[in-house]
Structures are given as structure tokens and as C-alpha cells.
N, C-alpha and C positions, 0 to 999 in steps of 0.2 A: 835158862828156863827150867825149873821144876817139870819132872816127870809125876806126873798124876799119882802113882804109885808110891813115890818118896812124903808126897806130903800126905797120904791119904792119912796116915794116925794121927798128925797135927793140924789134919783139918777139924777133927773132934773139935779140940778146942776151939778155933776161931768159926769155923765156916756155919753159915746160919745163926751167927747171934743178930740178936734181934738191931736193926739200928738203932743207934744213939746220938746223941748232941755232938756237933762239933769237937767238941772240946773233950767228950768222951771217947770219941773214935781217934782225937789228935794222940792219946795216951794207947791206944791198941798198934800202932803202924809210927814208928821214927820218921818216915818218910813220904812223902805221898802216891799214893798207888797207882795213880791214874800217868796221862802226859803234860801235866802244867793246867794253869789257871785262863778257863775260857777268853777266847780273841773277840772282841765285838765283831762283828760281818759289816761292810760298809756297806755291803746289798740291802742289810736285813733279811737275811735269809736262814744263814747257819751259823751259829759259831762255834770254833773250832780251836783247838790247843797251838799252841807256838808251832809252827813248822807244817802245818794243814793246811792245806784247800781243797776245797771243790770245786768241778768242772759240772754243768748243768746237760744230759746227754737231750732230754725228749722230756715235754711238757703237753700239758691238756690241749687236745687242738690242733695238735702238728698232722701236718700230712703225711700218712704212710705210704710204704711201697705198693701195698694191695689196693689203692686208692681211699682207702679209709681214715679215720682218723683216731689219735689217738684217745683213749676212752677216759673218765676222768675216775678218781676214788682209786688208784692204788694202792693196794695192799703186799699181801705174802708175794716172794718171790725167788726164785733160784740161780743161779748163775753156773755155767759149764765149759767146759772145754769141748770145741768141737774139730771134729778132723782135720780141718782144714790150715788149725792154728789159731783160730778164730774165737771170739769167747760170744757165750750166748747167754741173756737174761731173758726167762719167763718171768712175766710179770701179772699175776691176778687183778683184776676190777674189782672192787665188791657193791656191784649195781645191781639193782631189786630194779621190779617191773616199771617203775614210777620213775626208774632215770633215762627213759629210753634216750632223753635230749641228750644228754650224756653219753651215751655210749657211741662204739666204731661206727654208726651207721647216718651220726648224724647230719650228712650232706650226701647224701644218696640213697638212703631206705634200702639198702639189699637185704635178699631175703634167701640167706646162702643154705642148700641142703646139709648140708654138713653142721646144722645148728642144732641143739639140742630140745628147745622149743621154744614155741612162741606164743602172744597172748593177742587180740587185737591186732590181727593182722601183720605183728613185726617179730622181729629174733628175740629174746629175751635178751638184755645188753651185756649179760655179767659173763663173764670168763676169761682168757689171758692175751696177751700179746707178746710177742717174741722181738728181742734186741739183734743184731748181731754185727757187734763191734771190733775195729781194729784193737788185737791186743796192745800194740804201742801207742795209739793217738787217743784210742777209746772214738774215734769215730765212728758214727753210727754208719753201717753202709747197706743195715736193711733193719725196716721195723715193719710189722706184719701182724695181721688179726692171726692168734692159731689156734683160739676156743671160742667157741659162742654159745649161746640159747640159755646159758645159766644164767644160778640167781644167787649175788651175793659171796662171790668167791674170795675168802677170806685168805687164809694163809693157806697153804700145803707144805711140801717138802721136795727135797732132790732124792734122785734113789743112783743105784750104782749103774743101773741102765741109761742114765745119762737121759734121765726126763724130771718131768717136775707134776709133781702129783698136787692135782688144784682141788681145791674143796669147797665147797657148798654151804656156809652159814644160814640155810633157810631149810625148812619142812615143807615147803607151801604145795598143796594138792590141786587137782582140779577145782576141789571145793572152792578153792581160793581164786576163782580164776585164771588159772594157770592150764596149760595143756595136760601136762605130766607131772608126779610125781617127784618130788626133788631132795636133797639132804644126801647128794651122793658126792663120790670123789673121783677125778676122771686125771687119768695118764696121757702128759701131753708132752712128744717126744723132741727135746732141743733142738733136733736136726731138721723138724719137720719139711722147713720153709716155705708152708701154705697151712691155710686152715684146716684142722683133720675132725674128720667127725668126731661127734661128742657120743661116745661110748659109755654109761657109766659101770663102775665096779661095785657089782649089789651087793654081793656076798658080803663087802667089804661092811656095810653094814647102813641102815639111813638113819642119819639125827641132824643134829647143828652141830655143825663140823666146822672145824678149824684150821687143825695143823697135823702132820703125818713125817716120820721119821724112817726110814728105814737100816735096820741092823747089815752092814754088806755081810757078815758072816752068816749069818742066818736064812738073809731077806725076807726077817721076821719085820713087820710093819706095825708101828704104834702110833696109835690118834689121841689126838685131845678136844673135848666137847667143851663147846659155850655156854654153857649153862651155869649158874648157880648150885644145882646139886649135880655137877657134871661126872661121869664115869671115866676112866682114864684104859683104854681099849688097847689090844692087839689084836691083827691077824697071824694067823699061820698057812704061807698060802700052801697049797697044794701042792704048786712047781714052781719054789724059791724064783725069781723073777718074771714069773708070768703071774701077775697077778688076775687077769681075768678070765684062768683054768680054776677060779674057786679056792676053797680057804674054810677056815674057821675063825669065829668070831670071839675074841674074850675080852674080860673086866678083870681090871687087878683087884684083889680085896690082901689082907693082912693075914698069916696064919697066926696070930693074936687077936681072934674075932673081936673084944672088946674095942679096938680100936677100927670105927669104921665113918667117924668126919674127921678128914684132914684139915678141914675147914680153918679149928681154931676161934671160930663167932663167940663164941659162947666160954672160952676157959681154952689154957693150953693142952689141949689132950694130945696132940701133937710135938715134943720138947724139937726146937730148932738143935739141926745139927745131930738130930739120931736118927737109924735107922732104923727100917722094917721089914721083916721077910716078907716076901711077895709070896703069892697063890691065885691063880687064875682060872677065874669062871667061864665057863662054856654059858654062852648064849644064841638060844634058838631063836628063831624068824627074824635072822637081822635085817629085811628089807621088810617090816611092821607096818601098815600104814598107819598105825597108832601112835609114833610117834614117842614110844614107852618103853624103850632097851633100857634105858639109865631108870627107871621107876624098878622092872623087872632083873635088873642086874642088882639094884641096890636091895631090890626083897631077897635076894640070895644070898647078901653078903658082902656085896662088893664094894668097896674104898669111895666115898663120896669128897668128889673135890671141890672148890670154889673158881670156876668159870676157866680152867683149862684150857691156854690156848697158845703163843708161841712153842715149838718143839725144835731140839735140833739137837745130830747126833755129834759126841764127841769122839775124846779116845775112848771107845770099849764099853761107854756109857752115855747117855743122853741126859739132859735138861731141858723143862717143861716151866712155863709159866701158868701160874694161877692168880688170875687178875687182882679178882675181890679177894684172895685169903689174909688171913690173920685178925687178929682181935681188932688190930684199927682199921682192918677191911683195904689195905694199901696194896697190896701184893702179897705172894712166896713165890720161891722158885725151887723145884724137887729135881731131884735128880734119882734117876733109875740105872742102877746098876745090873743088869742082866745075869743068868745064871752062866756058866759055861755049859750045861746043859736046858739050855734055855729051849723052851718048846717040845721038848722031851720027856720022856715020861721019868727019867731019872732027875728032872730039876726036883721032883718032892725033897729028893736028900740031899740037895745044894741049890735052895733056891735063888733066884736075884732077891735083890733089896734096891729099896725107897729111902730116899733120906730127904726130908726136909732141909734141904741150904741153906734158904734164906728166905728171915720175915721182916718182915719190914713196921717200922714202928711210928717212923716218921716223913712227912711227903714230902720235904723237904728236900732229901737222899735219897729218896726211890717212891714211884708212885705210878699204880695200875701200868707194871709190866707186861708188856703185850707180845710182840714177834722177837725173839734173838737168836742170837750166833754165838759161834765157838770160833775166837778171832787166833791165828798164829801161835801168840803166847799163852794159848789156854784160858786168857781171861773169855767169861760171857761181854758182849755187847747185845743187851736190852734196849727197845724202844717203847716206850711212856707211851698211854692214852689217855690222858685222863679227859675227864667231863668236867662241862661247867662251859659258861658264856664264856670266859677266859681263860685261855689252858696257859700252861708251862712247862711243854712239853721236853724231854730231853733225849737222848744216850746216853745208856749211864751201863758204864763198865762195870765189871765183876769179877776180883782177882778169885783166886782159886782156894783163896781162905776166909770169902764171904766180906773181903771189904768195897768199897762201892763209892764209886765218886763219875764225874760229871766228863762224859768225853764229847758231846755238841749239845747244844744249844736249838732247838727251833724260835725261830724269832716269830714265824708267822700261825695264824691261828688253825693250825692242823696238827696232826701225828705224824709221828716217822714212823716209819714202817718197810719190812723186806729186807731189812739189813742181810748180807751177805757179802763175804771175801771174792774176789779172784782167784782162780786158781792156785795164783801163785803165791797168796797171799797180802797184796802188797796194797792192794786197792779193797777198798770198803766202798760196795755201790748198794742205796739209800732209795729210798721210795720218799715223797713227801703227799702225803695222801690226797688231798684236794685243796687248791685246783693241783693236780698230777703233776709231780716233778721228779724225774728221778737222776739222780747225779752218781759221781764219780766221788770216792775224798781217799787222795792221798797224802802221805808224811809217814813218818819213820813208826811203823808198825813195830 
């Protein structure tokens, strides 16, 4: 396995060229990148390379340990080791008011304090649920509500404190019907083993949130916004793992002000496969109820992306999906390389850099990249969403020189999503969004 550092000057070359035809990409790579050509599923469910399978752990509907039920619309999710030996999945909902039928509540209406609000009477249904599995059988031997009263909880991240930071894909105010205020991201700790109130972290900042990464060196914290003209954000907290002693709030922009859509809609102004030094804006009132950080970040300068939203940290650097980017509006995927003086006042004279990795040219190979991971070998594993009455959804791997080929298959008409390893690397456990399935797949990683 390549060490990130050995290939980084020959990533120049290959990483982020635009995809191409079959027959174009057969002439870049002697070999094939990926693990073989997709297994049909006699399920119909996933397919999977010579030597895979899946095991189905918990589906929409199942009865939990709390007396609840599993909630449907899986999304983001993180996976942990926990004291005992044990391994633990949080797993986010992404339910809006209107699925209450849907959610953990729906054969007993409880109306648990520890919820963050409610509209009509009931919890709001959106927030997580925790797995906690034998690490040898993957048997489930407790699944449990451990967030409630949100709305729309999309992806988040894992941090080193061994929790998973859930996030909020909605703004909706009272105005809306709603109790409270929403667009925030809440700390919900893998060990919990009951539902913990819903805390949010303001400072952190309010928009349509996504996805959250956190630096272990730093416990510098970077988000990515849903939006069309979305901002690509850190915090700097206060007290490195206590994120809710406060922080500061910023936006990446370029010290190459000319360059400020990474978009691509419009013309390459963006070249796949280069870099940009980063510089980071300070942004006041980040708990706005206006709804307007990315409007007033972007008046200042700051780096405008296209719909920013799986995040996940590697070696020493992270990568970010941008759903809609590029000229055919298919995807990119950046990667942020951090300062070693990062968050300091000395990064002016070593700042981090951006690079555009990958854009994608054709749907066929890659298409509206949503949640991924940074699988053992360094490859990205991406989860497809695309739109349309009939999707074709995939997994689609990501060597580390921007070549990209097909690692499962969804056969049924949803998204994958929540991809994440095992500790130990060996298991790749899958969310399948609706109706909620989430599974196990192992083979020779």
C-alpha cells in the first residue's frame, strides 16, 4: 500500500482528471483498480465483488431494546470501539416533521424529556440510534433510541472522544411550526446506552448542515453545508475536545481572491487536480436566525461550493463531497490538506491547501457523491444519490490517483449511505436509506 506522501507528486498527474469513457480510462490504469466485476445479489439487494457478502443487522420496524422502534430514512453514521470490546454504530434518521409515522415512536407516542422538540403534541422523530454489536458474530445485542426532537439529521462525523456528531439538514423556526430553532449539530456519546438529551452546539454555528470531521491533532472541527452556494466551515474550539466551552466560527476562502466558485457551472475556473492555499474568515453571529452565514461569508470572500456534504478524515488530511459540482453538475470530491500550523496565527506563512481530486464528467462512473470513507487501503468509498423516478445507485471506490470504479451495486430503489469501517478495518457496515437497512459486508479488504 502506498503511503499518501510517496504518491502525493504523482498524484498531480492522475488524481482529479476529469472521468472518461471506458475505453479511455482502460488506457490510464493496466489493471483494474477496484475488486472484480459486480456479483448479481439473489436477494436483490446489493451486489457485491467475487469474495463479499452481506449480513442484514436491523431494518425499519424492528423492535428495540428501549421499547421502540427502529426509525426509517437512515442516513450518516459512525462506528466505535467501545470498552467493553464491543463495537458501536450511531446511526442518524433524516426525518422532518411530516414523518412522525416513521419515526421511534411509532407504536407507543412517548414523549421522552430528553427530546429536543416537539411540534403537535409529539418529539420531533429525527435524530440517532445506537447499535451495539458482537465484534465476532456482529450480533446485535442492544439497539436503542440515543437522540430525539430533531429535524432531518443527515450525516455528521466521529471525533476522537469516541462520539458521533449528528447534524441537522434543516433551518426550520418557530415560524415554521416548529418549537425551536434548528440547523444545529449535537454530541452524542457511543457509550451512552440510553437516550441523552439533546444539547445543541450554537457557537458551532446554524445553517443546513451535513457533515463534520474532526482533526485528532488539533480538535479542529470542519463542516460541510447543503446548499448550492454552500460554505465549507471550521471551528476552533476553545478547549480542543470540549466542544460545547465555545469556539470560533470560520469559512475557507483562497488567498488567490480571484478564485472564489469552486463550483465549475459555468467554465473550469477550478483545474482538477490543483491546489489552493487556504485562508480563513472569521464569522460573527453564528447562531443567525437569518439563516445568512454562507450569503455573509461569501460577501467577505469566502470559497463557494456546490452542495458540500459527505466529510471524513484521513491520514493528515480530509475529503469532502460536493454533490452538484462540475460542469456536468455530477460531482467533485476536494480534499483539504491542513496547515501544520493550522488554527494558529503562524498558518498565514504555511497555510493548508484545497485541491480539487475529482470531477466527474460522466454518470455512468460516478454520480451525485454523497457520504464517504477512507477505507484501510487509502482508497475513498462514496455513496451515489442520485435523483429521478429510477436511481442506479452505487459504491463507488476511489484509488488514491483519482481512478474510480464500481465496488456494490444497490439493486433496490434508495441510497447507500453511512458507509463506514470497523475498527479493525475488515468490515464495511452500510446504511440503505429507506425502508432502513443496515448491514454488515465483509471480504478481503
Amino acid at each position: 500500500m502506498l503511503d499518501r506522501r510517496q504518491f502525493a507528486g504523482a498524484a498531480l498527474a492522475f488524481t482529479g482528471l476529469a472521468l472518461q469513457s471506458g475505453a479511455a480510462r482502460a488506457g490510464m490504469m493496466a489493471t483494474d483498480p477496484g475488486y472484480g466485476p459486480l456479483q448479481p445479489d439473489p436477494a436483490g439487494l446489493l451486489d457485491l465483488p467475487p469474495g463479499f457478502s452481506y449480513r442484514i443487522l436491523s431494518s425499519f420496524g424492528d423492535a428495540m431494546s428501549d421499547g421502540n422502534v427502529v426509525p426509517d430514512r437512515a442516513d450518516g453514521m459512525g462506528c466505535f470501539k467501545l470498552d467493553n470490546g464491543r463495537i458501536a454504530l450511531v446511526r442518524n434518521h433524516e426525518l422532518q416533521p411530516k414523518h412522525v409515522a416513521d419515526g421511534p415512536f411509532a407504536r407507543n407516542g412517548h414523549l421522552p424529556d430528553e427530546a429536543f422538540d416537539r411540534a403537535g403534541g409529539s418529539a420531533l422523530p429525527g435524530g440517532t440510534t445506537t447499535l451495539v454489536l458482537d465484534p465476532e458474530t456482529f450480533a446485535v445485542e442492544r439497539q436503542y433510541l440515543s437522540l430525539v426532537g430533531t429535524i432531518r439529521n443527515c450525516s455528521g462525523g466521529v471525533t476522537p472522544w469516541n462520539s458521533w456528531l449528528s447534524c441537522e439538514e434543516n433551518v426550520a423556526a418557530p415560524a415554521d411550526g416548529v418549537g425551536k430553532p434548528h440547523g444545529w449539530i449535537f454530541d452524542v456519546p457511543a457509550d451512552g446506552g440510553t437516550l441523552v438529551k439533546a444539547e445543541p452546539l450554537k457557537a458551532m454555528g446554524r445553517f443546513m448542515r451535513e457533515a463534520a470531521a474532526v482533526d485528532p491533532r488539533t480538535g479542529i472541527t470542519y463542516m460541510t453545508e447543503d446548499r448550492d452556494d454552500s460554505l465549507f466551515y471550521r471551528f476552533l474550539p476553545d478547549d480542543p475536545g470540549s466542544l460545547h466551552r465555545g469556539g470560533r466560527l470560520q469559512a475557507l476562502a483562497f488567498t488567490d481572491q480571484w478564485l472564489r466558485d469552486t463550483r465549475n457551472w459555468a467554465g473550469q475556473k477550478m483545474a482538477p487536480g490543483s491546489w489552493q492555499f487556504a485562508r480563513w474568515i472569521d464569522l460573527d453571529d453564528p447562531e443567525s436566525p437569518n439563516d445568512d452565514l454562507r450569503l455573509r461569508g461569501a460577501k467577505e470572500g469566502a470559497a463557494i461550493f456546490a452542495r458540500g456534504e459527505g466529510i471524513h478524515w484521513g491520514q493528515d488530511e480530509l475529503y469532502f463531497t460536493c454533490t452538484s459540482g462540475g460542469r456536468a453538475k455530477q460531482g467533485q470530491i476536494m480534499r483539504y490538506r491542513p496547515s501544520r500550523h493550522e488554527g494558529k496565527s503562524r498558518e498565514k506563512s504555511a497555510p493548508g491547501r484545497l485541491q480539487l481530486f475529482l470531477e466527474s464528467t460522466d454518470p455512468t462512473q460516478y454520480s451525485f457523491g454523497d457520504n464517504l470513507t477512507v477505507a484501510p487501503n487509502d482508497h475513498l468509498i462514496v455513496c451515489e444519490d442520485q435523483y429521478g423516478d429510477t436511481v442506479d445507485n452505487h459504491l463507488r471506490g476511489v484509488t488514491p490517483f483519482g481512478e474510480v470504479y464500481a465496488f456494490a451495486r444497490v439493486r433496490t430503489q434508495t441510497e447507500p449511505a453511512g458507509a463506514c469501517f470497523s475498527p479493525d478495518g475488515k468490515t464495511l457496515f452500510l446504511n440503505l436509506y429507506s425502508p432502513t437497512k443496515t448491514v454488515a459486508i465483509t471480504g478481503p479488504f
